[in-house]
C-alpha positions in Angstrom: -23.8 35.4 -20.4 -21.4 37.4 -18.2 -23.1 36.0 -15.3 -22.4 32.3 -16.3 -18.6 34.0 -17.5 -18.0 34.8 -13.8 -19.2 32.6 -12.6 -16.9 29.8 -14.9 -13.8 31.9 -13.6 -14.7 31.8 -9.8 -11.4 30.0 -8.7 -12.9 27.2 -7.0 -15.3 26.5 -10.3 -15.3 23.2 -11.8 -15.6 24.8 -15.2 -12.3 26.5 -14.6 -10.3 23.6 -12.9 -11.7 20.9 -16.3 -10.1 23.8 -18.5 -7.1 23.7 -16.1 -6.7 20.0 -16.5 -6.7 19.9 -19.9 -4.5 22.9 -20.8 -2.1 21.3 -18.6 -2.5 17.5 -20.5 -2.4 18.9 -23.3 1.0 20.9 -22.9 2.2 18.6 -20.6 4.6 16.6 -24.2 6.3 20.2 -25.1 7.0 20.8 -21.1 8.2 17.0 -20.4 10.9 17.5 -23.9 12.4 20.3 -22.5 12.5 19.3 -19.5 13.8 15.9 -19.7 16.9 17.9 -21.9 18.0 18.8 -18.7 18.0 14.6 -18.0 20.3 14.0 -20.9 22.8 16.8 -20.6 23.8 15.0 -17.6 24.4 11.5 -19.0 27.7 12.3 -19.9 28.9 14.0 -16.3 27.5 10.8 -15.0 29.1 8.2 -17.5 32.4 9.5 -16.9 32.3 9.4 -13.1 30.9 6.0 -13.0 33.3 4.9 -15.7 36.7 6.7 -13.2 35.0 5.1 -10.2 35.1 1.5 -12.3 39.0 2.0 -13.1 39.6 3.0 -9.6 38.2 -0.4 -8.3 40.2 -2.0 -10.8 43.5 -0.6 -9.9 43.3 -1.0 -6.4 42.6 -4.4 -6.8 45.9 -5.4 -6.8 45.4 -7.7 -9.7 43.3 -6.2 -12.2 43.2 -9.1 -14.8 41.7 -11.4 -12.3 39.0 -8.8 -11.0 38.6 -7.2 -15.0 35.6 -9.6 -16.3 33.2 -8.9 -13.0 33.7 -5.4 -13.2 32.7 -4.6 -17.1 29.9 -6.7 -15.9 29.2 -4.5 -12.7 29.6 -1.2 -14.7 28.0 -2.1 -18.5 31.0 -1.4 -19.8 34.7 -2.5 -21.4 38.0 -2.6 -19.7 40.9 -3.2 -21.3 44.3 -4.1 -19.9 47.2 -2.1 -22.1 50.7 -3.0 -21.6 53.8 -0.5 -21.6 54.6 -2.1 -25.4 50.8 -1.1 -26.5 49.7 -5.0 -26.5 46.4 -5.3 -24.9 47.2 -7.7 -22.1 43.6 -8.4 -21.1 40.0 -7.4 -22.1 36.4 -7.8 -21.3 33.5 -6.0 -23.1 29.9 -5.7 -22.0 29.3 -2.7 -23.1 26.4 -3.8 -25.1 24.5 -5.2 -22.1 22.3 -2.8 -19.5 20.3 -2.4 -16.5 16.7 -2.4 -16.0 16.7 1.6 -16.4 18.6 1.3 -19.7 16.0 -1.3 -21.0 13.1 0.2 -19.9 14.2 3.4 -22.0 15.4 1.6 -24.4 11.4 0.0 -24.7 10.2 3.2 -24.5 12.2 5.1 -26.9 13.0 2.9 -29.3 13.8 -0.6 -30.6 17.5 -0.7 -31.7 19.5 -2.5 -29.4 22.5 -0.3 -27.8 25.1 1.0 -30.0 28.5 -0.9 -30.0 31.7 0.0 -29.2 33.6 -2.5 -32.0 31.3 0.0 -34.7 33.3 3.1 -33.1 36.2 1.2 -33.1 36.4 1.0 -36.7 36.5 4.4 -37.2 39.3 5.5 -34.1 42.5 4.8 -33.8 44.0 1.5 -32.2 43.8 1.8 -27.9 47.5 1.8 -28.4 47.3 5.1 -30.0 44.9 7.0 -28.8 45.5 10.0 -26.6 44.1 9.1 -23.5 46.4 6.1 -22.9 49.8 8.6 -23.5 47.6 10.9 -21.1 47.5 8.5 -18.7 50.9 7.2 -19.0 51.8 11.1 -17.8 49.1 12.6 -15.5 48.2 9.3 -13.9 44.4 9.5 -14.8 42.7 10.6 -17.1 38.5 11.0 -18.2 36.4 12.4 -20.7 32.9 12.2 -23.3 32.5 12.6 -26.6 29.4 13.5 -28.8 28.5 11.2 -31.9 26.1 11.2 -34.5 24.6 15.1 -34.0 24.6 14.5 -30.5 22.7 11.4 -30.0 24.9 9.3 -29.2 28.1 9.9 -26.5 31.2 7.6 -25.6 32.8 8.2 -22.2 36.0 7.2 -21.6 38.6 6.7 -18.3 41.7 5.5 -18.4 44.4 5.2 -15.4 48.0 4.1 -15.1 48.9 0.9 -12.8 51.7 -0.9 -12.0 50.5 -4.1 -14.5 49.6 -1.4 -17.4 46.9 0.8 -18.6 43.4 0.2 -17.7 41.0 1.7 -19.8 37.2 1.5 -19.3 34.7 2.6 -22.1 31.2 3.2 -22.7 28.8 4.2 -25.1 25.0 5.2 -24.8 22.3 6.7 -26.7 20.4 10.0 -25.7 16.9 9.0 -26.6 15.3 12.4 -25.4 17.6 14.3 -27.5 15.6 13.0 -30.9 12.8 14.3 -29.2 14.4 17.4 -28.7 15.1 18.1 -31.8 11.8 18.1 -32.8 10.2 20.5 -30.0 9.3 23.4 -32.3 7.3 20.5 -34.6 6.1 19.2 -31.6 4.9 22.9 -30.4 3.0 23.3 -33.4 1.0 20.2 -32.8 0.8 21.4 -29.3 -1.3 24.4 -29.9 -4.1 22.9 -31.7 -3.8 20.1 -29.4 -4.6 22.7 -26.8 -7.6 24.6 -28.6 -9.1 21.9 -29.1 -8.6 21.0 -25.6 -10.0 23.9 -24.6 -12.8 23.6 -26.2 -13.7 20.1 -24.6 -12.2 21.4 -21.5 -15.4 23.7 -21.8 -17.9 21.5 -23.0 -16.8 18.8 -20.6 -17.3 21.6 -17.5 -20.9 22.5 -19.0 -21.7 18.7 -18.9 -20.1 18.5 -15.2 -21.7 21.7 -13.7 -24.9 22.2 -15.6 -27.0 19.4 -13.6 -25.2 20.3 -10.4 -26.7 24.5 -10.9 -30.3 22.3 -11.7 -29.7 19.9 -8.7 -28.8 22.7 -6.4 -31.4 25.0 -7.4 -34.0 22.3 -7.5 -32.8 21.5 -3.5 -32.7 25.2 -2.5 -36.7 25.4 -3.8 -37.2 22.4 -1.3 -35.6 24.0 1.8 -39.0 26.2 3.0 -41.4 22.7 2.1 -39.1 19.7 2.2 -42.3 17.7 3.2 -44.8 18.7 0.6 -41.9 19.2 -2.1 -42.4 17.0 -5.2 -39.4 14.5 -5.9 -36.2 16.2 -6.9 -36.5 15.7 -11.3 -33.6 15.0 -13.2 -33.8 13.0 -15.4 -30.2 11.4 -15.9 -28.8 8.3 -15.5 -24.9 8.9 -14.8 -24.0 10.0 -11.7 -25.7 13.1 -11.3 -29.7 11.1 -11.3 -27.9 8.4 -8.7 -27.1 11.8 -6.8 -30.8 13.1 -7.4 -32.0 9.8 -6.1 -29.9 10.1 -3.0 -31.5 13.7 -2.6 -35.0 11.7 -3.2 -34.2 9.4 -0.7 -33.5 12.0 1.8 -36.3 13.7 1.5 -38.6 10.4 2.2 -36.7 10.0 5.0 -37.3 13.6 6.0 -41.0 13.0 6.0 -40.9 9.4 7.1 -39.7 10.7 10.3 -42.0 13.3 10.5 -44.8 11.3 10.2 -43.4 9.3 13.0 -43.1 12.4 15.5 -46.0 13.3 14.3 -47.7 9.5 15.5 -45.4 10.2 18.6 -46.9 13.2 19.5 -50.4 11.9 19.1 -49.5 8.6 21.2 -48.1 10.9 24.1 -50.8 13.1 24.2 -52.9 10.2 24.1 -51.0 8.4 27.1 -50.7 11.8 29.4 -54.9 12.3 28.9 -55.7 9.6 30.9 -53.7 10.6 34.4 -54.0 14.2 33.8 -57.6 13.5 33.9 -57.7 11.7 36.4 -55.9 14.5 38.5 -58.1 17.5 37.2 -60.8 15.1 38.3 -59.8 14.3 41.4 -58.9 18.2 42.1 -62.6 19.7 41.0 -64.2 16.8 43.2 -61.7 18.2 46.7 -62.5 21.4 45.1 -66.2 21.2 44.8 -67.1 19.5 48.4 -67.1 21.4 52.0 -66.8 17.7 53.6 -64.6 15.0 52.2 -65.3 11.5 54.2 -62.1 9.9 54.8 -63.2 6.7 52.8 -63.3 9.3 49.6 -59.9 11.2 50.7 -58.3 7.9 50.7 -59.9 7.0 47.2 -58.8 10.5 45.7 -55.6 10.3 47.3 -54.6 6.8 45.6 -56.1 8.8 42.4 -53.5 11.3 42.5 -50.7 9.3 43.3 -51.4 6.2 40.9 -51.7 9.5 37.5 -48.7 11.2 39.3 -46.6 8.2 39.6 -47.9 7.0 35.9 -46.5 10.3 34.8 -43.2 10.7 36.1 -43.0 7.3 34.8 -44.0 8.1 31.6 -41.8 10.9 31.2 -38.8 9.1 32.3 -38.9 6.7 30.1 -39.3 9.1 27.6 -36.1 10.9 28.6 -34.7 7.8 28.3 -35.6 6.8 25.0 -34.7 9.9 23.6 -31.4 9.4 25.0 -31.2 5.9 23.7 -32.5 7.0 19.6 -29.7 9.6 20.2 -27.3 7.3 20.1 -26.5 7.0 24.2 -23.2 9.7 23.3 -22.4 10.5 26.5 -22.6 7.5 28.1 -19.3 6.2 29.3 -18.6 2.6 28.1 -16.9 -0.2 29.8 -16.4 -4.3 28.9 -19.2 -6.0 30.7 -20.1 -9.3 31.6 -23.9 -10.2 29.7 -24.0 -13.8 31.7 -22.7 -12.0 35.1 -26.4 -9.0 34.3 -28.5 -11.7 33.1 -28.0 -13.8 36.5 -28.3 -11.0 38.5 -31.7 -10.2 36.9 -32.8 -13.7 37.0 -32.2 -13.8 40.6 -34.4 -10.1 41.3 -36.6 -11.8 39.3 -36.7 -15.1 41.3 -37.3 -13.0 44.7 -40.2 -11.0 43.6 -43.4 -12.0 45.2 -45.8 -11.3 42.8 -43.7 -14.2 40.0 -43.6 -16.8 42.9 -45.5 -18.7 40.8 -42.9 -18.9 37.6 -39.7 -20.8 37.2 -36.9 -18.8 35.8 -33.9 -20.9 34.0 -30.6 -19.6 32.5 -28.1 -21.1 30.7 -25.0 -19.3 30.2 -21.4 -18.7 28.9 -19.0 -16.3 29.4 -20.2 -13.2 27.2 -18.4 -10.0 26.9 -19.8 -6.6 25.8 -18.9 -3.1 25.5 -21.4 -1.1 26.6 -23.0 1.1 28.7 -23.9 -1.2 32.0 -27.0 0.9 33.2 -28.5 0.7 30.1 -27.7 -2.5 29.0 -29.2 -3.7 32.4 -32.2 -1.5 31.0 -32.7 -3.8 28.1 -32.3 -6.7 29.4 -34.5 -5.7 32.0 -37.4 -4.8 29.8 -37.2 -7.8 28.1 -37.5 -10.2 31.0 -40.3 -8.4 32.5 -41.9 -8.4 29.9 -41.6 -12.5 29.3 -42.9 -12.3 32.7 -46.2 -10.8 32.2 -46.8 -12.9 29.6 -45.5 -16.0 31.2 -47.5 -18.7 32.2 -44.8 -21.2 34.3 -41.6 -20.9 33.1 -39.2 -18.0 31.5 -35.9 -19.5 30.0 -32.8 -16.8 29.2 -29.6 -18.5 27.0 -26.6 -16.8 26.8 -24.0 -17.6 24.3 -20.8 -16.2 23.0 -17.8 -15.7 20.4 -17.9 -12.9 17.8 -21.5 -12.1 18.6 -23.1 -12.2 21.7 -26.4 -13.7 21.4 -29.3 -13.4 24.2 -32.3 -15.4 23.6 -35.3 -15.1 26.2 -38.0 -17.4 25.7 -41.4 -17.8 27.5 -44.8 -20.6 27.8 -47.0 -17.7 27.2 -50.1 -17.4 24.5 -47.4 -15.5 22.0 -47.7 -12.7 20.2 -50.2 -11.7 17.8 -49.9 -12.2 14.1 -49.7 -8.2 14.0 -47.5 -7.5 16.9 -44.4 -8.9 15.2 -43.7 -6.1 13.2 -44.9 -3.3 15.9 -44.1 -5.2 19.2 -40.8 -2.6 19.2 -43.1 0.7 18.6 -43.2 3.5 21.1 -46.8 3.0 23.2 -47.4 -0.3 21.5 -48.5 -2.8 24.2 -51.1 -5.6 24.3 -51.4 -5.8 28.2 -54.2 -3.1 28.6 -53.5 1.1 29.1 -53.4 0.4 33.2 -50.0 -2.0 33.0 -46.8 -0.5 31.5 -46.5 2.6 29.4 -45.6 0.5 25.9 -41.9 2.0 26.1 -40.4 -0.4 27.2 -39.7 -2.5 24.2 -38.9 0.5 22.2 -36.9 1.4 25.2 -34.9 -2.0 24.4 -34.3 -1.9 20.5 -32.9 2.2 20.7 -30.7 1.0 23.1 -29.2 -2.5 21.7 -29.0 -0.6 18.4 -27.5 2.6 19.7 -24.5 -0.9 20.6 -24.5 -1.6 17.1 -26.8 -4.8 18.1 -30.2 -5.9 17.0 -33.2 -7.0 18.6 -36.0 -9.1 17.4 -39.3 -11.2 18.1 -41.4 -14.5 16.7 -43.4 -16.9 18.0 -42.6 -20.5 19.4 -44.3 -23.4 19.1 -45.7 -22.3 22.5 -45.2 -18.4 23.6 -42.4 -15.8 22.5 -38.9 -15.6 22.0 -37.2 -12.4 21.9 -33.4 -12.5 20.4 -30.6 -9.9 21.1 -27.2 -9.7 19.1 -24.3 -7.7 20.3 -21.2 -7.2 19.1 -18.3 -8.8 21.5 -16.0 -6.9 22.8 -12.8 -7.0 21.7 
């Protein structure tokens, strides 16, 4: 129990920040009252300047009973025009009109429209007589608020002397915070079982949160020393905590997935290296075993050795190279390169070599754009045209097309590929030419690398021989 106390408390605990939040929602009415009493004690400071900045506009007008009307409209309020005799020489009221502030609070708050100045008029003495007009007959200018109605309501006032009279702005407003106010110490009292009773969600809500996360860790952590031969990760939810088991499920597959395949790797390698490291030991015990070598059998073991050796250091460089390539090619520098530009240049090797005097090589291209690594691209590309050679039996076609995607499509007469091959032509050490031609890489060679370019690459059979499709993204 302490344990699981501590641990609640820890400052970065989920428990503790859910009890947090709902402390805080829960207190959040009492805080915003008293805090939004600080909003309303300065509607009056603000009513009165805005009201002195209205009669200012009006007196420098020049003419104030031409420029009256559009500024009660501006300002929300009512201007009067008072002569030296009393007599109100001009008036506009729009005192009971407002902003999109003043109806947005007035939607919120409440659903009376905004008080009226005629309904404080009844009760005040005419403008004539009232003391702010003799005030401003004497000082000039002068401005000030009243509070109505226990303070809910207030009426702000400025009036300043011009040469064509008195003008006397006026406005009125209710303090809809200030009802709230009022009733804080009620609203305090609702507050605190609001907030034991958030509490105690608060807690129950954190044991519902960090319960199956404790299992779902705990369950992981048991997997870390046997993540292959680990039973699926069991919770039995379906919120977001079993989606999250799932992904942990899912990870683990993959885990062994992949382990299986370096396992099959491994095998295949060894398998591939037996066969030239063989050949070597062999050729070495038969030097080793005979005083007298003819030279007919010298020149036999020699092309021994160096047909294993150069298999080898063929064998492992390609390896290096596809391990680069499944990495993800991260430190090759990129560049924007021209795919129809490499594929001519291939199909022209390809046209001088001796040994495929006897095919007809055609391409057909557009201009095509990539960004990519060029020596490995060339790589690719290479593998797959040589391998449409092999297989070849007159003719190897290469189309080159652009746009968003570039597409390479490299076609050949051959017998096609097996029903079987289609889904492992692209394996490591997969080849159907015999173990004395090619190391099976090179394909696999091809797809790590178009993929590590965010392309694809992928085989099926013509009518008559293969085609073999890769997709790149264009550069841009």
């Amino acid at each position: 129990m302490i344990r699981r106390l501590r641990a609640a408390l820890r400052p970065r605990s989920l428990r503790l920040r859910a009890l947090i939040v709902v402390v805080v929602v829960a207190a959040l009415p009492v805080f915003a009252v008293w805090a939004t009493d600080l909003a309303d004690a300065t509607v009056a400071q603000r009513m009165e300047m805005s009201l002195s900045a209205l009669t200012r506009r009006v007196a420098s007008s020049g003419s104030p009973v031409a420029v009256l009307d559009a500024q009660a409209g501006q300002g929300h309020a009512r201007l009067t025009l008072v002569g030296a005799d009393g007599a109100v020489l001009a008036e506009s009221d729009h005192s009971g009109e407002s902003g999109w502030s003043g109806r947005l609070t007035q939607w919120v708050f409440q659903e009376e429209a905004p008080p009226s100045l005629a309904v404080l008029d009844a009760v005040r003495p005419t403008l004539a007589d009232r003391e702010e007009v003799a005030r401003a007959r004497a000082e000039g200018h002068v401005s000030g608020c009243i509070g109505l109605s226990e303070q809910r309501l207030v009426a702000c006032y400025s009036a300043r002397h011009t040469p064509a009279g008195i003008v006397v702005a006026e406005q009125v407003k209710r303090l809809p915070i200030r009802a709230l106010y009022d009733a804080r110490f009620q609203l305090l009292k609702v507050s605190i079982f609001v907030a034991i009773a958030a509490l105690l969600a608060g807690a129950w809500l954190g044991n519902r949160m960090v319960r199956p996360l404790e299992e779902l860790r705990r369950q992981v952590l048991d997997r870390v020393d046997r993540p292959l031969s680990a039973p699926p990760v069991a919770l039995s939810r379906s919120d977001e905590f079993g989606e999250l088991a799932g992904a942990f499920n899912r990870l683990l597959a993959e885990v062994r997935d992949r382990s299986a395949a370096n396992e099959a790797f491994v095998a295949d390698l060894a398998h591939e290296m037996k066969n030239p490291v063989a050949a070597i030991r062999a050729a070495s015990e038969s030097l080793a075993g005979q005083a007298e070598v003819t030279e007919a059998r010298k020149a036999r073991l020699a092309r021994i050795l160096d047909d294993s050796s150069r298999r080898l250091d063929e064998l492992v460089t390609q390896l290096l190279e596809l391990a680069r390539a499944e990495a993800g090619l991260q430190s090759e520098e990129r560049a924007e390169v021209d795919v129809a530009a490499l594929i001519s240049g291939l199909v022209d090797t390809l046209r001088a070599d001796p040994r495929l005097e006897r095919l007809t090589f055609m391409a057909r291209t557009e201009p095509a754009t990539v960004r990519a690594g060029s020596s490995s691209l060339e790589s690719a590309l290479r593998n797959v045209l040589d391998n449409a050679a092999s297989f070849a039996s007159h003719a190897v076609s290469v189309e080159v097309t652009g746009g968003a995607v570039v597409r390479v499509v490299v076609d050949d007469d051959g017998p096609g590929l097996p029903a079987d091959a289609l889904d492992r032509v692209f394996d490591r050490f997969y080849t159907s030419r015999g173990a004395t031609v090619g190391t099976g890489l090179g394909l696999a060679l091809t797809r790590a690398i178009v993929e590590a370019h965010g392309g694809h690459v992928a085989a099926e059979n013509r009518e008559q021989g293969a085609r073999f499709v890769l997709t790149l993204p264009a550069a841009r």
